[in-house]
N, CA and C of each residue as an Amber inpcrd file, in Angstrom:
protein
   453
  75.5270000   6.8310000   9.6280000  75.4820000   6.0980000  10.8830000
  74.9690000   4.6920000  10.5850000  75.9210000   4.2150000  10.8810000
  75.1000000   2.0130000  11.0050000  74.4570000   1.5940000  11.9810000
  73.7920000   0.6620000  12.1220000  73.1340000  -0.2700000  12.6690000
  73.6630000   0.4360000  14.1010000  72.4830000   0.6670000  14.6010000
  72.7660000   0.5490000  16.2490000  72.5700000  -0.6840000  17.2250000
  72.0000000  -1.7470000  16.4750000  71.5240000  -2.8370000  17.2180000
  73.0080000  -4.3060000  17.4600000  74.0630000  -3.3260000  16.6300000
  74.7900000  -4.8580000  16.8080000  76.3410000  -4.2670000  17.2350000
  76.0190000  -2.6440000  18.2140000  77.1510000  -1.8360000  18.8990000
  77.2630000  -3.0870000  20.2130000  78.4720000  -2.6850000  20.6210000
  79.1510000  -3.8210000  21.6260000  78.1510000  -3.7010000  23.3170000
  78.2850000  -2.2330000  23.2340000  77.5000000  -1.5460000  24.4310000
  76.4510000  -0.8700000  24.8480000  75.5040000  -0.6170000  25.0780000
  74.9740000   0.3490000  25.8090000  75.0850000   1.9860000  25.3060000
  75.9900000   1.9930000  25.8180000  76.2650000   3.3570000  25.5590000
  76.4040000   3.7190000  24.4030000  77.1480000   3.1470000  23.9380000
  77.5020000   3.2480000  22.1660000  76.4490000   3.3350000  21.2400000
  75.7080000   2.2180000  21.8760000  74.1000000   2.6540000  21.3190000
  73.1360000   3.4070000  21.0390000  73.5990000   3.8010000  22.1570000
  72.5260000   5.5460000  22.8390000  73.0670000   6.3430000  21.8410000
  74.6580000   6.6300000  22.3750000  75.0030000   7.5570000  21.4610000
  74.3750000   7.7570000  20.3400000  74.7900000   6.7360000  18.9790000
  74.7320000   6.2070000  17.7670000  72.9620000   6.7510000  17.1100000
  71.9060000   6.1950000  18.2240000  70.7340000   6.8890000  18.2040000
  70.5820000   8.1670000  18.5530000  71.0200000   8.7990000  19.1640000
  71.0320000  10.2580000  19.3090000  71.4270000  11.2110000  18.2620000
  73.4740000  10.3410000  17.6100000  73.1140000  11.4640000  16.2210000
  72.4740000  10.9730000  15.3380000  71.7520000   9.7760000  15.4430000
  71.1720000   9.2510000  13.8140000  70.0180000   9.7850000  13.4650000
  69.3450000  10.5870000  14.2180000  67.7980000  10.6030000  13.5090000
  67.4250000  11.9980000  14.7580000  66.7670000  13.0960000  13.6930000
  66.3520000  14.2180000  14.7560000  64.7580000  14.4070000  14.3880000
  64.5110000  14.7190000  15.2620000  62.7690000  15.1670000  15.3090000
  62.4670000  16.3400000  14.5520000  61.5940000  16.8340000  13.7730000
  61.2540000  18.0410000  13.5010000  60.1540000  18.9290000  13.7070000
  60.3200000  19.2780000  14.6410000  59.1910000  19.7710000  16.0300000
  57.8200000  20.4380000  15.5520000  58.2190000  21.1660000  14.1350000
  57.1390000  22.0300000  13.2480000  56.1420000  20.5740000  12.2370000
  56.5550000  19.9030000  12.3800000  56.2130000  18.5750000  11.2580000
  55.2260000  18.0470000  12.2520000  55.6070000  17.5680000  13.4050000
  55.2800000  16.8730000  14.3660000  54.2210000  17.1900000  15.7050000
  54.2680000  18.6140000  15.4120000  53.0360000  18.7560000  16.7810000
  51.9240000  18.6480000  16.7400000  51.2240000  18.2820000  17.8130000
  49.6110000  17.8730000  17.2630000  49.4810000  16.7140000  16.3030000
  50.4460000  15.8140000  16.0210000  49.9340000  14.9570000  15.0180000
  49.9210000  13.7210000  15.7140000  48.9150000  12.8100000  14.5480000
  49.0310000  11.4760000  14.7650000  50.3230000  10.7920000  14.0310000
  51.5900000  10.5480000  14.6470000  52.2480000   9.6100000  13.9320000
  52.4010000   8.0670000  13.7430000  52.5440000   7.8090000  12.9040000
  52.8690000   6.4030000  12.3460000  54.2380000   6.1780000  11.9190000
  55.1390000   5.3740000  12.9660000  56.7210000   5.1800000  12.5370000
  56.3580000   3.9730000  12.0000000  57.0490000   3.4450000  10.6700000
  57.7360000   2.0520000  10.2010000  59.0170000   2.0110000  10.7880000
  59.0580000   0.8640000  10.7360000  60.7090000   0.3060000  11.5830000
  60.7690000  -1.3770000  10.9120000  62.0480000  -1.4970000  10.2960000
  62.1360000  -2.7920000   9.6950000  62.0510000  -3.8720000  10.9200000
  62.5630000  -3.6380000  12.3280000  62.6300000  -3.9830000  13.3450000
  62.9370000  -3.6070000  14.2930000  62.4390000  -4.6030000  15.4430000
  62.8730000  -3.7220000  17.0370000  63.7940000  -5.6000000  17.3140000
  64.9670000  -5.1640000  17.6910000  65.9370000  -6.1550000  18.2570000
  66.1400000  -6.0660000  19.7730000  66.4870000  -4.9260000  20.4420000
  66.7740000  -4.9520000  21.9750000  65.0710000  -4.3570000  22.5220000
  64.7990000  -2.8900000  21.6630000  64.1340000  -2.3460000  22.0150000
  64.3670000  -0.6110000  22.3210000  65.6820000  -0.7540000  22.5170000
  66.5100000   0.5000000  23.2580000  65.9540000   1.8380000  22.1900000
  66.7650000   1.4400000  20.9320000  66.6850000   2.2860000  19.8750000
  64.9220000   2.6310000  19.6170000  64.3490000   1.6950000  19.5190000
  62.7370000   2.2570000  19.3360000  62.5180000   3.2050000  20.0590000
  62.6130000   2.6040000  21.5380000  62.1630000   3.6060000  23.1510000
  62.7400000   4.6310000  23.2660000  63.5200000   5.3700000  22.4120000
  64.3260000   6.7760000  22.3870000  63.6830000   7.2160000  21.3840000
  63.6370000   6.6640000  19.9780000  63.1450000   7.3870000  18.9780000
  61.5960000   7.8900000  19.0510000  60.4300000   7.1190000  19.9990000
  59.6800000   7.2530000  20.3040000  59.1040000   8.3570000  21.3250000
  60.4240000   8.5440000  22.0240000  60.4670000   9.3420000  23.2210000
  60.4000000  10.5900000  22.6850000  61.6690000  10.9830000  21.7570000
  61.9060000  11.6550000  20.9880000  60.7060000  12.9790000  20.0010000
  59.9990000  11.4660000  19.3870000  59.0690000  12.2280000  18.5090000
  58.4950000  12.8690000  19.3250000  57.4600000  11.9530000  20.6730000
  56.5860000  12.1960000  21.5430000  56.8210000  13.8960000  22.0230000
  58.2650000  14.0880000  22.4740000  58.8210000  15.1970000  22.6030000
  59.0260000  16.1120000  22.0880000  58.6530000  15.7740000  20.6730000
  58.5460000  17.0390000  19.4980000  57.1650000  17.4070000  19.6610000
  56.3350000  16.7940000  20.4230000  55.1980000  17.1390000  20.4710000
  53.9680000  16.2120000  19.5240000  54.4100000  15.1200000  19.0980000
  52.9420000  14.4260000  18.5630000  52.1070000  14.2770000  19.4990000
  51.0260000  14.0330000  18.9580000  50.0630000  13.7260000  20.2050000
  50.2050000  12.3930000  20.0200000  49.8670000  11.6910000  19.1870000
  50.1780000  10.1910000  19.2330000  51.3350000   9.4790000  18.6410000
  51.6100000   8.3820000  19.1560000  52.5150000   7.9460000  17.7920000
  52.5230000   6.2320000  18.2090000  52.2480000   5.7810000  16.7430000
  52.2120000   4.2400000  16.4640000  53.4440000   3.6760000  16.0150000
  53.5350000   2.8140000  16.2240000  54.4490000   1.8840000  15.6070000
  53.9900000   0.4520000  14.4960000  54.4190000   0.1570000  13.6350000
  54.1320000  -0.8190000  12.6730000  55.5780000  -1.4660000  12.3340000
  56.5780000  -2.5860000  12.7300000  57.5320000  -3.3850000  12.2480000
  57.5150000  -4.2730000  11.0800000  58.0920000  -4.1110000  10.2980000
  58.2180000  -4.6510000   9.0830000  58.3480000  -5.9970000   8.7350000
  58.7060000  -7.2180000   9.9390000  58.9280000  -8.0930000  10.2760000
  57.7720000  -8.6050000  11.6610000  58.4730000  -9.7290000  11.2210000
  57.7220000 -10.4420000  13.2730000  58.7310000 -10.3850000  14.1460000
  58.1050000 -10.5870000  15.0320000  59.2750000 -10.1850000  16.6120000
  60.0760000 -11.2630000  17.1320000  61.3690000 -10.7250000  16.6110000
  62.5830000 -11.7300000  16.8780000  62.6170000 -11.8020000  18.1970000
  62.5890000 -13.8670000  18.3750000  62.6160000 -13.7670000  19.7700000
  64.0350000 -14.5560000  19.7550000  64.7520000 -14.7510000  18.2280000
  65.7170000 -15.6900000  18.9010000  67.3080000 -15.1330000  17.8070000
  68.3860000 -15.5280000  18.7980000  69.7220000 -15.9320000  17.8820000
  69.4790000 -16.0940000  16.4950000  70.0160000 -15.1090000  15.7360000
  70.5140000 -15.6870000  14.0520000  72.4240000 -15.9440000  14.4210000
  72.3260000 -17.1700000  14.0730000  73.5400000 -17.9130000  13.3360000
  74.3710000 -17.7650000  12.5880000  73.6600000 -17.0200000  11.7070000
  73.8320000 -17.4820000  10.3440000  74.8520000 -16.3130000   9.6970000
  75.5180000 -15.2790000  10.5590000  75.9890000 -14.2010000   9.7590000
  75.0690000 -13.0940000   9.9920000  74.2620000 -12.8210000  10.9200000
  73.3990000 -11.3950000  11.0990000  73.7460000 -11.3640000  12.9340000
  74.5050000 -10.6370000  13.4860000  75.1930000 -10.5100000  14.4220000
  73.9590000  -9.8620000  15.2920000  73.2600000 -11.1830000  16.0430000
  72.3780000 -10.2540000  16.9230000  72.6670000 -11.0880000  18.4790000
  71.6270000 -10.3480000  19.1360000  71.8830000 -10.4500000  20.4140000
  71.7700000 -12.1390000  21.0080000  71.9920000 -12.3990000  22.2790000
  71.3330000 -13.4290000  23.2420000  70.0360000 -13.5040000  22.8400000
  69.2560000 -14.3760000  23.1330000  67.8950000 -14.6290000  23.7180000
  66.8930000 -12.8140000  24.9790000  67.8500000 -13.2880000  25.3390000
  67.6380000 -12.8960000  27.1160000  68.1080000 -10.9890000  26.6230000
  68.5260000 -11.0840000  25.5940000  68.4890000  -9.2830000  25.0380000
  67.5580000  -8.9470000  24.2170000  66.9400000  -9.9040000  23.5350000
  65.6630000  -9.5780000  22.4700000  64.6340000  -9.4410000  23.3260000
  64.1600000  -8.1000000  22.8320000  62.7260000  -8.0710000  23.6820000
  62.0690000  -8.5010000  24.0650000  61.7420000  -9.2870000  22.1900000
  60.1240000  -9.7630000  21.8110000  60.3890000 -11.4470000  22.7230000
  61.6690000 -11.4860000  22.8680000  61.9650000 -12.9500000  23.2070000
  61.0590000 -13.2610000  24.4660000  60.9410000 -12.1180000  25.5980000
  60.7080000 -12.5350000  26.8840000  59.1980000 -11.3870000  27.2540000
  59.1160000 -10.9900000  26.0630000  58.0290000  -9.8930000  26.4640000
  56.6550000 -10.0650000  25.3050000  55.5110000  -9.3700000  25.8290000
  54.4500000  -9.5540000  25.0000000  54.6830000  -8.3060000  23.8840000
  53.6630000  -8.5850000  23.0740000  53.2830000  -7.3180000  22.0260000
  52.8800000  -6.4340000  22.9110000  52.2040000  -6.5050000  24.0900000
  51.8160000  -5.0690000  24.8890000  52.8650000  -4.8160000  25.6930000
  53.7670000  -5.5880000  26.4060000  54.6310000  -4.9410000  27.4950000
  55.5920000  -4.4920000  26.6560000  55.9960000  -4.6890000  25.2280000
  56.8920000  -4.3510000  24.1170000  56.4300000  -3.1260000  23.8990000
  55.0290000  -2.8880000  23.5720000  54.2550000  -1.4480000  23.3190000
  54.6290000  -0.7580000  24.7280000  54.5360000  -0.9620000  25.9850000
  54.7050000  -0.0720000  27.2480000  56.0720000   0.1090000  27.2340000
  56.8050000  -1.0180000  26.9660000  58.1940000  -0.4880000  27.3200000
  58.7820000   0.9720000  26.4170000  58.4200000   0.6690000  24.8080000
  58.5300000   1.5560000  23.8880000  57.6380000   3.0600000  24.3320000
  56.4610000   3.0580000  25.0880000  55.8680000   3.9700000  25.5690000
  54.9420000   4.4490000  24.0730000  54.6360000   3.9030000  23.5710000
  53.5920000   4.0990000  21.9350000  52.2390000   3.5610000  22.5130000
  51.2190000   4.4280000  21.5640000  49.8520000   4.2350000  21.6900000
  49.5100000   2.6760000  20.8810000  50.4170000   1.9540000  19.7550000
  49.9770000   0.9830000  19.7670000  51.0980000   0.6160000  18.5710000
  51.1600000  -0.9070000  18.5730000  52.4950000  -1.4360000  17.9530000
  51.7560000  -2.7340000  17.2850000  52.2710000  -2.5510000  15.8940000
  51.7590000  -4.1900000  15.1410000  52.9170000  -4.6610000  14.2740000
  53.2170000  -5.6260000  14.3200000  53.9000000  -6.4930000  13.5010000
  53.3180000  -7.1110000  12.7160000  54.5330000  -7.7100000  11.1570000
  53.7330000  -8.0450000  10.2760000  54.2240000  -9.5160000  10.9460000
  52.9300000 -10.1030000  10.4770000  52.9410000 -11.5190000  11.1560000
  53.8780000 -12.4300000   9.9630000  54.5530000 -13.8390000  10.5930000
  54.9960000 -14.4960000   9.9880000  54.6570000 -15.0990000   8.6340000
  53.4240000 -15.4850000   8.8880000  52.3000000 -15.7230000   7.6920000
  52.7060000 -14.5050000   6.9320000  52.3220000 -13.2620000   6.8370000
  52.0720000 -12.4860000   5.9030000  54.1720000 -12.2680000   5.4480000
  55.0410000 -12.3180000   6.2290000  56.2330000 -12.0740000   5.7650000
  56.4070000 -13.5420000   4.6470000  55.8640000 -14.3210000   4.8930000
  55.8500000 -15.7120000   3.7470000  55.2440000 -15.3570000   2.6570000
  54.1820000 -14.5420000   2.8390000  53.1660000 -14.3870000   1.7340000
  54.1490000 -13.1730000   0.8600000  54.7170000 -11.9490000   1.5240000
  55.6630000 -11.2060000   0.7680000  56.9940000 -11.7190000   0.2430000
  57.1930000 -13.3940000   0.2960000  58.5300000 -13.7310000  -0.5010000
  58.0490000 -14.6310000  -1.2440000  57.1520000 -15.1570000  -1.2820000
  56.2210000 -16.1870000  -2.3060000  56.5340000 -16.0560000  -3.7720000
  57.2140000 -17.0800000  -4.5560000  57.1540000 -18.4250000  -3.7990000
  58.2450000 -19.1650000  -3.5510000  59.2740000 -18.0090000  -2.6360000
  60.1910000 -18.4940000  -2.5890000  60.2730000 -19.0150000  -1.3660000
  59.3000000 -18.2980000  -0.4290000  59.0910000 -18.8550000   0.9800000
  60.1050000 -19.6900000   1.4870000  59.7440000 -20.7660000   1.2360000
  60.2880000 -22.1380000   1.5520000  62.4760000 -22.0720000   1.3440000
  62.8440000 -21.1640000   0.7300000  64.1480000 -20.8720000   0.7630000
  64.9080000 -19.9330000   1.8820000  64.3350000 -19.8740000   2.4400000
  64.5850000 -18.6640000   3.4830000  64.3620000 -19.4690000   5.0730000
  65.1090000 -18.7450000   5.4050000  65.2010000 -18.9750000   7.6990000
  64.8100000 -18.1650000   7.9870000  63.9000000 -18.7900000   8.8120000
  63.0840000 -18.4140000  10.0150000  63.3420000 -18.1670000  11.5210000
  64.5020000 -18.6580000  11.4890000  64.6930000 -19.0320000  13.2050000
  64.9230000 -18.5600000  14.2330000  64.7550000 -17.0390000  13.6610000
  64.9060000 -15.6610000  14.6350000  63.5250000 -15.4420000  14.9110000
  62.5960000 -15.8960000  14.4300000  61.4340000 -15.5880000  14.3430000
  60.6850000 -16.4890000  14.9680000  61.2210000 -17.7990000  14.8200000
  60.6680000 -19.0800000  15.4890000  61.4250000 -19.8490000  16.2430000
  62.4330000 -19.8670000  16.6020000  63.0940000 -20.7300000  17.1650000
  63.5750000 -22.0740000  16.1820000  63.1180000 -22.0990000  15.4180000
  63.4030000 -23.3360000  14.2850000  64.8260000 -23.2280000  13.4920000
  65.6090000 -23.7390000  14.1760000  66.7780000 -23.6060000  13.3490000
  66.9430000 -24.9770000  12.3160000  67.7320000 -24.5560000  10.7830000
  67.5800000 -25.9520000   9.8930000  68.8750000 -26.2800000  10.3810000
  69.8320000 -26.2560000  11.2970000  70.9910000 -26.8550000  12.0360000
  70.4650000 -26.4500000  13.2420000  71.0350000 -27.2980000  13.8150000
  71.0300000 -26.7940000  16.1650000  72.4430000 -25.9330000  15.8930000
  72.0020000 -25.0380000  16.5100000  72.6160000 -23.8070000  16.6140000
  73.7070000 -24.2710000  18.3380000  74.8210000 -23.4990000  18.1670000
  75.7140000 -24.2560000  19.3020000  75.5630000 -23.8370000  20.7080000
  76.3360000 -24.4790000  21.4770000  75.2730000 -23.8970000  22.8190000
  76.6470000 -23.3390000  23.5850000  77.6070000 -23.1730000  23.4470000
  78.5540000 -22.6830000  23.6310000  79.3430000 -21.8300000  23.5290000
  79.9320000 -20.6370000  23.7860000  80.9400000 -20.0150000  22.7190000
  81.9020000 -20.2310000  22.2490000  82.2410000 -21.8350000  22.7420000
  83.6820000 -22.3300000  21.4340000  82.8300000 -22.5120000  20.8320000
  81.8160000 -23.3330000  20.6440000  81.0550000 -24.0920000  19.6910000
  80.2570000 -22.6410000  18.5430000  79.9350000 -21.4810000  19.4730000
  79.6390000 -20.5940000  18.5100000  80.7700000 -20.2060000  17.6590000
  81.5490000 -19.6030000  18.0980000  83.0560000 -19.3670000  17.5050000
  83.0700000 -20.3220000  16.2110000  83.3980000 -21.7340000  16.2520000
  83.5730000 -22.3790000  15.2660000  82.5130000 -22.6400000  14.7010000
  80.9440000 -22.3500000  15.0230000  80.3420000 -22.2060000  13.8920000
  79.9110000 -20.9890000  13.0730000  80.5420000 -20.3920000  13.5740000
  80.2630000 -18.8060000  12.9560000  81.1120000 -18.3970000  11.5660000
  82.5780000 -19.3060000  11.8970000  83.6020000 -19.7070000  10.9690000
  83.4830000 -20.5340000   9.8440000  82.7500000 -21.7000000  10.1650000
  82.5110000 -22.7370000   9.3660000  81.3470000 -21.8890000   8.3270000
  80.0450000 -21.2290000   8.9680000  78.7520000 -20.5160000   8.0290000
  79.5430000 -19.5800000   7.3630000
């Protein structure tokens, strides 16, 4: 199963998370869990898988993202959402934690994702992360179209 975060729909999504990943109810009851997740993009996929475990019976369960919280458009060839579909774009680290329904959610901060590519840092985009694009990104969808072609 691929990426559920860059399905056309909704639904497709759900689906896609439903057969991708099952709970194992004997592993899971009574425990404290701790999910890694390279990222949360809409949110959808977390808030099921979370639901999920919860439903196998953990008593708790955390979250830790492997990244910082994309609040914006990549450009560049990584097919993600609007603005206005990224979570982290319009929401806090806690209403991100309520929406997901988890006892508590941390991201690795930007700083420390610099400090894990060092010292190459400085070769790499940011601009999902910051809004900092090293081109203005187009504001259009002809203008996306032809720059999606041109990258």
């Amino acid at each position: 199963m691929g990426r559920t975060f860059i399905e056309p729909r909704d639904a497709i999504r759900h689906f896609g998370v439903k057969i991708k990943l099952n709970a194992v109810k004997e592993a899971l009851t009574d425990k404290r869990v701790v999910v890694i997740d390279d990222s949360i993009v809409r949110g959808t996929t977390a808030r099921k898988n979370m639901r999920m475990i919860k439903a196998s019976g953990a008593k708790e369960v955390h979250a830790r993202i492997s990244c910082p919280p994309i609040i914006r458009s990549c450009f560049y060839g990584i097919d993600t959402p609007t603005p206005e579909e990224l979570i982290a774009s319009s929401n806090s680290v806690e209403e991100t934690r309520k929406f997901m329904r988890v006892d508590s959610l941390g991201y690795l901060s930007l700083e420390g994702l610099k400090r894990c590519v060092a010292p190459q840092q400085d070769e790499f985009c940011y601009a999902c992360f910051t809004g900092d694009y090293p081109v203005d990104p187009p504001h259009d969808n002809a203008q996306l179209n032809f720059f999606i072609k041109e990258v």
